[in-house]
FIKOL-603499 format. One record per residue: y, x, z of N, C-alpha, C in turn. Coordinates in steps of 0.02 Angstrom, whole numbers, padded with zeros to 5 digits, always signed. Atoms other than C-alpha are relative to their C-alpha. Layout:
YXZYXZYXZ...
This chain:
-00050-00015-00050-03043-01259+03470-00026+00053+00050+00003-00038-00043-03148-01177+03590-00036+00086-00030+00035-00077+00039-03211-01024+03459+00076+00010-00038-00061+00001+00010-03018-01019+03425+00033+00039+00059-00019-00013-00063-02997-00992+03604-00027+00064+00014+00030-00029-00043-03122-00870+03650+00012+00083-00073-00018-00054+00034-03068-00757+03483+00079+00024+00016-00070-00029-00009-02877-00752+03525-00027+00048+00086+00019-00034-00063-02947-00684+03701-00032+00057-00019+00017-00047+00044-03045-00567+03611+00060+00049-00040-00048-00031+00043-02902-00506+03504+00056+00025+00028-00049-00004-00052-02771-00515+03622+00011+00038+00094-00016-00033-00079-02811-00449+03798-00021+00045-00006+00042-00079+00006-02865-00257+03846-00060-00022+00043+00078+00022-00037-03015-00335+03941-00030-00065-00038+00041+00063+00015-03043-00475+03820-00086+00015-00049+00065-00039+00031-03215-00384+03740-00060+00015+00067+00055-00028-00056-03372-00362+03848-00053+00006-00042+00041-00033+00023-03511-00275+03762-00013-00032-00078-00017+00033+00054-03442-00347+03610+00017-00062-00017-00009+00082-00020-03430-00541+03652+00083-00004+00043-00068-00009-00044-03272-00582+03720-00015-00032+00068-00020+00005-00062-03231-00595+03895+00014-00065+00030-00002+00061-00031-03254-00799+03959-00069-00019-00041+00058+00047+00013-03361-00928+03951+00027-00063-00011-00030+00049+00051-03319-01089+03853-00039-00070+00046+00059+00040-00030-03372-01239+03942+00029-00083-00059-00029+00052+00047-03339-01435+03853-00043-00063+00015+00046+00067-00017-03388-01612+03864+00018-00023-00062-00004+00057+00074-03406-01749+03713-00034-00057+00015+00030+00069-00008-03449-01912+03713-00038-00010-00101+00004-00007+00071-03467-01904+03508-00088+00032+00001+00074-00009+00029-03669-01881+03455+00016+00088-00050-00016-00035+00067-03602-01792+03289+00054+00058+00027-00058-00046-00027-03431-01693+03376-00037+00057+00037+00038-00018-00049-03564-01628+03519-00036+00039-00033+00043-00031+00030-03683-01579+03413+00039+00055-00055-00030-00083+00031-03570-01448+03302+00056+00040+00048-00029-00044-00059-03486-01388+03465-00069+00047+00023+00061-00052-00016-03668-01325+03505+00002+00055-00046-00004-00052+00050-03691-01263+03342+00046+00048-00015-00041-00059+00007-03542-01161+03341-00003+00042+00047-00006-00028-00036-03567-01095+03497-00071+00059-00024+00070-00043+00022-03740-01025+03420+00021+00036-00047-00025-00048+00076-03674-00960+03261+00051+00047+00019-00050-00046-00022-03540-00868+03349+00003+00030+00061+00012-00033-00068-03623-00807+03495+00021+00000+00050-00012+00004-00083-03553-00865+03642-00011-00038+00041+00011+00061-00080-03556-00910+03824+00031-00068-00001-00027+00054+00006-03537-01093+03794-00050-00046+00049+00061+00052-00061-03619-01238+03914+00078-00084-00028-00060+00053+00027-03561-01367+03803-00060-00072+00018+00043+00060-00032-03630-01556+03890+00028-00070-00054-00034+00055+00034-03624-01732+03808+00003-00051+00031-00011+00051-00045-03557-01877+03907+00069-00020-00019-00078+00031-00022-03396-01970+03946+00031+00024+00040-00024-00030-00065-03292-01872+04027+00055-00022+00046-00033+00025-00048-03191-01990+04099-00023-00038+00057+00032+00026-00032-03317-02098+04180-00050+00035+00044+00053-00008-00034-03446-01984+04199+00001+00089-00017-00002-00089+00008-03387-01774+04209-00055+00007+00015+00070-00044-00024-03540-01673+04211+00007+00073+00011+00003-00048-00014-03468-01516+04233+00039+00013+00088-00031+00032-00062-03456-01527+04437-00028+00068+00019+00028-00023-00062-03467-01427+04589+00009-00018+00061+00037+00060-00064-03554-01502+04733+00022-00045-00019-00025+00093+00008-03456-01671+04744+00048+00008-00040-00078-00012+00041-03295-01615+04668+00000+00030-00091-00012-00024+00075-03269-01569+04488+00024+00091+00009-00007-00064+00021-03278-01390+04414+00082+00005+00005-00093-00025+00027-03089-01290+04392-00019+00055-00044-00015-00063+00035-03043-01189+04272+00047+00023-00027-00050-00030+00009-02941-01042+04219+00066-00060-00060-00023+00032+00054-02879-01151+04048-00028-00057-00040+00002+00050+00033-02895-01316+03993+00017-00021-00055-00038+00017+00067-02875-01370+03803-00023-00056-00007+00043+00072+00030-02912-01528+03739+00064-00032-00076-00031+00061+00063-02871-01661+03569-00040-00053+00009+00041+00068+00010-02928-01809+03634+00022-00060-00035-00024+00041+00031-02928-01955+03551+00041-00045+00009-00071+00034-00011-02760-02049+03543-00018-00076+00009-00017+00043-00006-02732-02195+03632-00058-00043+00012+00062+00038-00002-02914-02269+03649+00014-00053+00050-00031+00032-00052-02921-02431+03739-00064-00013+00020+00056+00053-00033-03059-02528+03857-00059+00089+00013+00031-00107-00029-03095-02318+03934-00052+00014+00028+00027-00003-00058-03178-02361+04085-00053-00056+00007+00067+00025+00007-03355-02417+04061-00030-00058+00022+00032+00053-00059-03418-02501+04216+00062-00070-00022-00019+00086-00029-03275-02633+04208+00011-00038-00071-00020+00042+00044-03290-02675+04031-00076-00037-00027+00047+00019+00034-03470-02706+04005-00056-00068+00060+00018+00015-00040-03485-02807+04160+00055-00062+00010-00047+00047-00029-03341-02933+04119-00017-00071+00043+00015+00052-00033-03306-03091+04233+00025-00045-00076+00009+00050+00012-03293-03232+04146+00036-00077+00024-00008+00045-00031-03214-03408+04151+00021-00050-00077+00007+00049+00042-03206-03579+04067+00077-00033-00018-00053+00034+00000-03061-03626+03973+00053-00069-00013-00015+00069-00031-02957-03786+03972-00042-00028-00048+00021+00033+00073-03061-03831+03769-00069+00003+00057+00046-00033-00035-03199-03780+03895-00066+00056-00037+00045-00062+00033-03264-03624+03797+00015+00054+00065+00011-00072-00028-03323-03467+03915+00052+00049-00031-00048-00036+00026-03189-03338+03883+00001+00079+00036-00015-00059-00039-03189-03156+03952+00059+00019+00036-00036-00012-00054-03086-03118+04098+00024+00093-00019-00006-00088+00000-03003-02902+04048+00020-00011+00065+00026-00016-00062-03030-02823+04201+00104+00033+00010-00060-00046-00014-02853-02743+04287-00035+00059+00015+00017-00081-00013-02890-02558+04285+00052-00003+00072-00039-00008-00065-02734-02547+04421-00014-00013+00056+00022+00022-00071-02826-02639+04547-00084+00013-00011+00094+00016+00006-03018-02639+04483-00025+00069-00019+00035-00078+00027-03055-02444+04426+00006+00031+00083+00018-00043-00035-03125-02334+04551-00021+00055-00012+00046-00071+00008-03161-02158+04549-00009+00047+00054-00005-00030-00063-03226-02064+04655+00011+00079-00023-00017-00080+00022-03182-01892+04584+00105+00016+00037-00053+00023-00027-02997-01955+04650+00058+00039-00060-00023-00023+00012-02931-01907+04504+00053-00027-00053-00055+00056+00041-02794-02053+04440+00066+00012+00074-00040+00018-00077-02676-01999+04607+00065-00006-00033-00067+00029+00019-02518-02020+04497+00004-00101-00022+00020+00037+00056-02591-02169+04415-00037-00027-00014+00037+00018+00045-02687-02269+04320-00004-00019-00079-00029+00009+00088-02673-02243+04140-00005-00105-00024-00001+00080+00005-02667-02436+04045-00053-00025-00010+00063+00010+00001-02818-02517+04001-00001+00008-00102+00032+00004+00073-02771-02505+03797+00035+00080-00007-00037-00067+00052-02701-02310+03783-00033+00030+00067+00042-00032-00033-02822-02189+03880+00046+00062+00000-00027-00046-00004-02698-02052+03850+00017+00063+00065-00019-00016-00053-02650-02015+04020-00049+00022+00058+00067-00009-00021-02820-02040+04083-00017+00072-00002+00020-00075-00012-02880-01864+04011+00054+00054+00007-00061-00086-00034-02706-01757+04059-00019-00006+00076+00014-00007-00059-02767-01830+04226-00062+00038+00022+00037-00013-00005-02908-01787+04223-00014+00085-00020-00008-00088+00010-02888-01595+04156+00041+00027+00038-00031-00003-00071-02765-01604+04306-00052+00044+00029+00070-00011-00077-02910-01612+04433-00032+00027-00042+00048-00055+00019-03006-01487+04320+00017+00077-00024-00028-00062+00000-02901-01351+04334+00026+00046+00057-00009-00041-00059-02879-01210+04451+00078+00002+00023-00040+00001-00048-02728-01202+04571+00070+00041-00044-00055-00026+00039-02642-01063+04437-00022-00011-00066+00038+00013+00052-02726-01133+04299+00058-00017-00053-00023+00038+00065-02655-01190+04129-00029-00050-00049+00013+00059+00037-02654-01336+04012+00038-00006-00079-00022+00014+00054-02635-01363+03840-00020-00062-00020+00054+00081+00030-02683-01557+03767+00068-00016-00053-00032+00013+00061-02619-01623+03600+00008-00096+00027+00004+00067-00017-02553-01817+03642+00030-00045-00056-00034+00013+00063-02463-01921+03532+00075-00026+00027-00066-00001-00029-02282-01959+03550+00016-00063+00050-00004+00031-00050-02295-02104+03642+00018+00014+00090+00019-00030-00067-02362-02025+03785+00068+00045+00022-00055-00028-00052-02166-01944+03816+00029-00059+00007-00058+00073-00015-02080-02102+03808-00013-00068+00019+00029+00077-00028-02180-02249+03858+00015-00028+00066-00017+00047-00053-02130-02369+03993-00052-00004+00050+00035+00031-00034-02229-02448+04143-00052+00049+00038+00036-00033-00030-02385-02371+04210+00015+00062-00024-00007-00067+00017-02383-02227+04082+00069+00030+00019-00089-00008+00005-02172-02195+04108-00024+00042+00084+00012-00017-00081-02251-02183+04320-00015+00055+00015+00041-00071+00004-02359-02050+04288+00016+00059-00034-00017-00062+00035-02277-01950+04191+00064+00016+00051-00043-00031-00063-02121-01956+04342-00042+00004+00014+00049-00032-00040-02258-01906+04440-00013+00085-00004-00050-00073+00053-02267-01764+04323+00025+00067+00031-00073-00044-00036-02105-01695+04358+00023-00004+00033-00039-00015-00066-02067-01730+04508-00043-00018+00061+00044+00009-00050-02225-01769+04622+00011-00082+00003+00022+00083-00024-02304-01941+04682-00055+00027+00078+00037-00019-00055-02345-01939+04883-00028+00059+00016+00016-00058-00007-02454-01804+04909-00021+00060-00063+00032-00036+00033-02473-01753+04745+00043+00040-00041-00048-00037+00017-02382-01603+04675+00033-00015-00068-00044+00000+00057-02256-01612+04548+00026+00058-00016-00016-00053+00030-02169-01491+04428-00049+00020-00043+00062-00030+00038-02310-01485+04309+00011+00016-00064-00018-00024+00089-02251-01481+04131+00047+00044-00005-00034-00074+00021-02202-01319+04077+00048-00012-00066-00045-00018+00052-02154-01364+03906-00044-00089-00051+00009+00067+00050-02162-01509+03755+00019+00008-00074-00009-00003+00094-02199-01470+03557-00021-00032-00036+00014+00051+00037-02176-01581+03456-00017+00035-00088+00037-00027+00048-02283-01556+03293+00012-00047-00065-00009+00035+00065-02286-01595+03100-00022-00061-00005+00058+00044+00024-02360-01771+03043-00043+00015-00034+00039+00018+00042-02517-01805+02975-00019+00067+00011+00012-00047-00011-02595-01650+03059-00109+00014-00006+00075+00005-00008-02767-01720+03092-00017-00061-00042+00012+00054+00057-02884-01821+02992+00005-00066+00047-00015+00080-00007-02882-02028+03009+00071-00004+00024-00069+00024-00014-02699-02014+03063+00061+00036-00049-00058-00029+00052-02538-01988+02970+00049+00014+00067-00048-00020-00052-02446-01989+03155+00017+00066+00019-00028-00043-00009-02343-01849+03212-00038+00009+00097+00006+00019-00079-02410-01789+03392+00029+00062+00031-00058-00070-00048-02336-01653+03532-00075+00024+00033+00060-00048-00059-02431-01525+03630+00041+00008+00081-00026-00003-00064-02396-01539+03819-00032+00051+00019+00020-00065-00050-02398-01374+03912+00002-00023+00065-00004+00028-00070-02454-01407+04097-00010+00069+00025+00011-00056-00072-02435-01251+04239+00010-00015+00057+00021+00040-00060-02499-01298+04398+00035+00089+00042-00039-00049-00063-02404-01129+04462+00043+00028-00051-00054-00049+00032-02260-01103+04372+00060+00026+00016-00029-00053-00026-02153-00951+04396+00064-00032+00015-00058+00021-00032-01990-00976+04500+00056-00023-00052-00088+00000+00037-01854-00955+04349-00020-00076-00025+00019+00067+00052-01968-01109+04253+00008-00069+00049+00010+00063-00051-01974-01242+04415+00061-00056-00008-00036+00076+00043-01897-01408+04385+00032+00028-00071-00046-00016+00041-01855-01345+04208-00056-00018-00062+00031+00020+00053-01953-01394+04044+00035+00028-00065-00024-00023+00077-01958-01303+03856-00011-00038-00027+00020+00035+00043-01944-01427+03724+00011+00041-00068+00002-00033+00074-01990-01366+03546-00020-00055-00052+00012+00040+00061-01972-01460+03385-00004+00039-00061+00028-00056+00033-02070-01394+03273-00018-00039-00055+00030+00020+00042-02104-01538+03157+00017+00003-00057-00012+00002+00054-02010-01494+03025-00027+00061-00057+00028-00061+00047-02084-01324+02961-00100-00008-00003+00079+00015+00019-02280-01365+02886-00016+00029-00062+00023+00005+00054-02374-01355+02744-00033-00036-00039+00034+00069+00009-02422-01488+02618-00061-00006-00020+00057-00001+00038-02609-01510+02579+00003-00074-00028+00000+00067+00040-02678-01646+02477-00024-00084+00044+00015+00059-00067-02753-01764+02621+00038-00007+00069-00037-00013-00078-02661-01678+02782+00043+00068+00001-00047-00057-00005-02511-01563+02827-00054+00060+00039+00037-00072-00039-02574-01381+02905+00058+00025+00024-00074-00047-00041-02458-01259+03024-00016+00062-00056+00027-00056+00021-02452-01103+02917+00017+00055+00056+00015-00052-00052-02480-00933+02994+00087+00014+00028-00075+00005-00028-02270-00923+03005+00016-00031+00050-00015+00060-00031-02266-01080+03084+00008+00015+00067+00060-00010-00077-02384-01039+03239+00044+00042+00018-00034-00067-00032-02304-00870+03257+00075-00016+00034-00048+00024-00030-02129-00940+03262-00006-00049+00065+00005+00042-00052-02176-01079+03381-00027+00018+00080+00017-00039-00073-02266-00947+03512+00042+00058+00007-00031-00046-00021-02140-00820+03500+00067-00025+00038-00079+00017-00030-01972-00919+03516-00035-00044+00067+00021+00019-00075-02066-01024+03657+00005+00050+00049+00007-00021-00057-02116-00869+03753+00053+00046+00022-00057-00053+00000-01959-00762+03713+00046-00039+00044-00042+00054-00041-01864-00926+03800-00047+00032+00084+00047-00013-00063-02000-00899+03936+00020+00054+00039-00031-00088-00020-01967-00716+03959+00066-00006+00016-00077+00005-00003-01801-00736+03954+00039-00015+00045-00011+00064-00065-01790-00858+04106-00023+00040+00058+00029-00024-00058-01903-00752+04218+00036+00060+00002-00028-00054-00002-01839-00609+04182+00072+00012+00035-00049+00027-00042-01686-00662+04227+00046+00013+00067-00016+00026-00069-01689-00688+04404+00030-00050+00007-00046+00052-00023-01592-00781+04516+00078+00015-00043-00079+00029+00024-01408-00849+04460+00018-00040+00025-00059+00060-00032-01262-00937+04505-00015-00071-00065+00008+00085+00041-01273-01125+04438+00033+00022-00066-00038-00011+00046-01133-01057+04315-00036+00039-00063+00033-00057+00048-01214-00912+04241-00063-00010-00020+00064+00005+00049-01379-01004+04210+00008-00049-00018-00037+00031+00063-01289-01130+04134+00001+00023-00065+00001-00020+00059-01255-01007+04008-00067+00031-00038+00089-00027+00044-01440-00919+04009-00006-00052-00042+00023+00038+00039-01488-01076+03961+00036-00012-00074-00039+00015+00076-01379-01104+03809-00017+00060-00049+00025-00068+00048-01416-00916+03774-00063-00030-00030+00068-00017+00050-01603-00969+03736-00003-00028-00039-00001+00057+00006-01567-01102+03656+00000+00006-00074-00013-00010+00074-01592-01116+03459+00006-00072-00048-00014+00083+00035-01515-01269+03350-00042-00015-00030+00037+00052-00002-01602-01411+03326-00090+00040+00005+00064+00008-00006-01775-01321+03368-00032+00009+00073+00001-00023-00070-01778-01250+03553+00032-00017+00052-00033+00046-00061-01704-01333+03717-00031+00026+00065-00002+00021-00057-01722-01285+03896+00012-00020+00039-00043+00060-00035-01677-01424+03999-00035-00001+00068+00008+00005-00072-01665-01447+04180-00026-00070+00028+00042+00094-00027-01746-01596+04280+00055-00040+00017-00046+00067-00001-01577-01672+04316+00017-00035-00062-00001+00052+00059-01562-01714+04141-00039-00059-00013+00050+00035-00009-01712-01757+04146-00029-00074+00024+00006+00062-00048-01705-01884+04288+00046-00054-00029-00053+00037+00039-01533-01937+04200-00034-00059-00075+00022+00006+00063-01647-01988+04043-00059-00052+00015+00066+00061-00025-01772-02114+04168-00070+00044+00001+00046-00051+00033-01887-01952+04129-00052-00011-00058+00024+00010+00061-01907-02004+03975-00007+00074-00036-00002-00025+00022-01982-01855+03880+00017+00017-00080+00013-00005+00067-01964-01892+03703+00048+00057-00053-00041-00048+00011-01895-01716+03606+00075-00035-00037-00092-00009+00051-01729-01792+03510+00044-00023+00058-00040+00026-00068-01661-01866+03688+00019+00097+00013-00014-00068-00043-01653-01649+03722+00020+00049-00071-00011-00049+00061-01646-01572+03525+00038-00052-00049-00028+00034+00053-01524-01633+03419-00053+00000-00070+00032+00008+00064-01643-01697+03258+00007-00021-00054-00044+00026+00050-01526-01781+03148+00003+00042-00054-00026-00023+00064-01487-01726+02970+00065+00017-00007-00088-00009+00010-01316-01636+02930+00036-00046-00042-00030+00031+00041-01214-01736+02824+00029+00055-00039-00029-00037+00031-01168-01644+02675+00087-00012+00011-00071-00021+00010-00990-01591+02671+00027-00043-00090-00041+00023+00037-00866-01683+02557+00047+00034-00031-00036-00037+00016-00765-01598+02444+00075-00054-00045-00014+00049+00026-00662-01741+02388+00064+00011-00051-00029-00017+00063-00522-01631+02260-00070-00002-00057+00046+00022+00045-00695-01603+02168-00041-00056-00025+00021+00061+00015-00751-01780+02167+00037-00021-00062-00061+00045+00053-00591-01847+02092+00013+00058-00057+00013-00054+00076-00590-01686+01953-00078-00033-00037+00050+00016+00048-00766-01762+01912+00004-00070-00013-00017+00082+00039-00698-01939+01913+00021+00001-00083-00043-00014+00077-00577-01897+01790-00038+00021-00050+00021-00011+00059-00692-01811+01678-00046-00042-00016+00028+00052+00000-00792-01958+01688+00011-00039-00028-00034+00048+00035-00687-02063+01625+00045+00024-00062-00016-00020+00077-00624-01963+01486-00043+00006-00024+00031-00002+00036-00776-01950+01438-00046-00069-00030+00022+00057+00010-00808-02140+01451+00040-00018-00055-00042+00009+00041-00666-02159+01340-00013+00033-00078+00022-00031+00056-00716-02029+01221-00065-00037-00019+00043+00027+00026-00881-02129+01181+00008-00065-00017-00033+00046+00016-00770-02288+01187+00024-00011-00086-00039+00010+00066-00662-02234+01032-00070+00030-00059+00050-00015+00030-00846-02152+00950-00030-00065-00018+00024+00043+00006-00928-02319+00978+00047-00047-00043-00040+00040+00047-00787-02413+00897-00007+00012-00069-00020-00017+00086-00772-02319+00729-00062-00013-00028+00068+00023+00023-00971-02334+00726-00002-00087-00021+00003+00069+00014-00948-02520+00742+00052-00022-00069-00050-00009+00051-00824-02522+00611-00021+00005-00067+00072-00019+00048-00933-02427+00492-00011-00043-00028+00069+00038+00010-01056-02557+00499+00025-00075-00010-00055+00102+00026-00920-02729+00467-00016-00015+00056-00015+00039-00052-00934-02763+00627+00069-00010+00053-00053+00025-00052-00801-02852+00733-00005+00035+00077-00014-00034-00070-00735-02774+00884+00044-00042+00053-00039+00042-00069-00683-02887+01030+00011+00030+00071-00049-00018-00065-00562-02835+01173-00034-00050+00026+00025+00055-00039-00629-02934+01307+00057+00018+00088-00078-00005-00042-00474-02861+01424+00051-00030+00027
C-alpha cells in the first residue's frame, strides 16, 4: 500500500520526483512480526523514505511528537476487520469473581467506562470491546493534519451498525461537543472476497478533515461491487475498474465545486445531474439524518436487480407450441406402443 502510494505520487504530480525518488516520506506502524518485517523490506528494495515502526498502534503509537501524536498529509490504512479484546492493559489484567457453582470466572472489562488514553483520541467514542473498527478511523483522525486526507478499507458493518459504533459514526457527520464534524467525504463500496482469509465484501471510507464548500454536509456514495475480476482463490479490481471508480468519483467531485453556489432548486438538479444509475449517489446530510445516519450504500443507490420484462403474447405462442408438440409425441408414442402388442390405457 505504501510503495503503491509513493509511485502514484511519483507518476502523477509535476513535483512528485526528487532526484529520482519520489517526493514524500512513507511512515507506518504494525503490530504483525511477519507484515512489519516485509514493509521494511519493501521499503529497501524500492528505495524509499520509509520509517516503518512495529507496535500496536492503538495502544501504543510510536510515531509521536512531543506528547501528541505525529499528523500527516495522508492516511491509508486495511486494518484488520473487526478484531475484538483491542485494548491491552484492560484485558490482560482482568478482575475476577466467584460464581454462584463457585468457579473464578473473568470479569470483561467495559471499554466505555474503563479505557483510557491519553493521546485523547476516542472523543466521538469508544469503539466496542469485540469490533476494533472504529478504533483505528479514530485514531487516523488524530493522525492527520488539519487539511489532511483519509482513505481506510472497513467492512460493511462499520456503515450500518447500531449503538456505540451507529454514535460515532453521527459524530462523523455531524460533530460530537467539541469535536468537528463533516468528515466523510465519500463511501465505496467494493467487490467480495477482495482480500485473503475473507470472502466479505468491504467499503473504502474517504475522510476530509477540510472539505471544500460545494462537498460540506454532503457525501459520494459509490457502488462499485459489481464490476471485478474472478481469480481462482480471490476477486481483483481490474485496471478498468479502478479507473472508472476514480474518475466518476472525482468528475462528481469536480462537478460540485465547480459549481458554486445555488439555489436549493438548482442543486437539486446538480445533484441528479451527477448522478449515475445504480452506481453513483450524492446525497445530502438531511437524508442522511432522515436514515438515523445510517450509512449503508443501497439505503442511497438503488442495488436491486431489474426484473426482466414479460412479453406475455410470446409466452402463450410458446405454450401452444408446447403443447402441440406434447401431443405430437403423444400420438408417436402410441403407434410405438402398438407396434410392440402393447395395451394403451386412457387414464382421462
Amino acid at each position: 500500500m505504501l510503495v503503491e502510494s509513493a509511485r502514484h505520487i511519483k507518476e502523477n504530480y509535476a513535483n512528485g520526483t526528487v532526484m529520482g525518488k519520489p517526493n514524500c516520506k512513507l511512515y507506518g506502524q504494525e503490530k504483525n512480526l511477519g507484515t512489519w518485517a516485509i514493509a521494511k523490506l519493501n521499503m529497501f528494495l524500492h528505495n524509499l523514505d520509509g520509517d516503518i515502526k512495529r507496535g500496536d498502534t492503538l495502544v501504543n503509537p510510536l510515531h509521536k511528537s512531543g506528547e501528541g501524536l505525529q499528523t500527516f498529509d495522508r492516511v491509508i490504512a486495511n486494518p484488520p476487520f473487526s478484531i475484538k479484546e483491542w485494548w491491552e492493559p484492560l484485558e490482560v489484567n482482568k478482575k475476577t469473581k466467584i460464581d454462584k457453582n463457585g468457579k473464578e470466572t473473568e470479569i470483561a472489562p467495559k471499554y466505555s467506562t474503563e479505557l483510557k488514553d491519553k493521546f485523547g483520541r476516542f472523543g466521538l467514542g469508544i469503539a466496542p470491546r469485540t469490533k476494533a473498527d472504529l478504533a483505528f478511523v479514530q485514531h487516523m483522525i488524530a493522525s492527520t493534519k488539519d487539511d489532511g486526507r483519509i482513505g481506510v478499507v472497513v467492512p460493511h458493518g462499520v456503515l450500518f451498525r447500531e449503538g456505540d459504533e451507529g454514535k460515532i459514526r453521527k459524530g462523523m457527520l455531524v460533530g460530537k461537543d467539541d469535536f468537528k464534524g463533516d468528515l466523510i467525504e465519500g463511501v465505496v463500496g467494493l467487490p467480495p472476497a477482495l482480500f485473503f482469509n475473507t470472502g466479505i465484501a468491504a467499503a473504502v471510507l474517504i475522510i476530509n478533515k477540510n472539505k471544500p464548500t460545494a462537498l460540506k454536509n454532503k457525501v459520494i456514495f459509490v457502488d462499485a461491487s459489481a464490476e471485478f475480476g474472478e481469480g481462482k482463490a480471490m476477486n481483483f479490481l481490474r485496471e478498468a475498474d479502478i479507473k472508472r471508480i476514480t474518475t466518476e468519483y472525482n468528475k462528481a467531485k469536480q462537478t460540485l465545486v465547480d459549481a458554486g453556489e445555488q439555489t436549493e432548486d438548482k442543486f437539486s438538479e446538480l445533484l441528479d445531474s451527477v448522478a449515475i444509475d445504480k452506481y453513483l449517489r450524492v446525497v445530502d446530510i438531511e437524508e442522511i439524518k432522515q436514515n438515523d445516519f445510517n450509512l449503508n450504500i443501497s439505503r442511497y443507490i438503488d442495488t436491486s436487480e431489474e426484473e426482466e420484462a414479460i412479453d406475455l403474447s410470446l409466452v402463450l405462442d410458446r405454450l401452444k407450441t408446447i403443447e402441440s408438440e406434447i401431443t405430437e409425441c403423444e400420438v408417436k408414442l402410441s403407434h410405438h406402443l402398438k407396434y410392440l402388442g402393447l395395451e394403451v390405457t386412457n387414464n382421462d
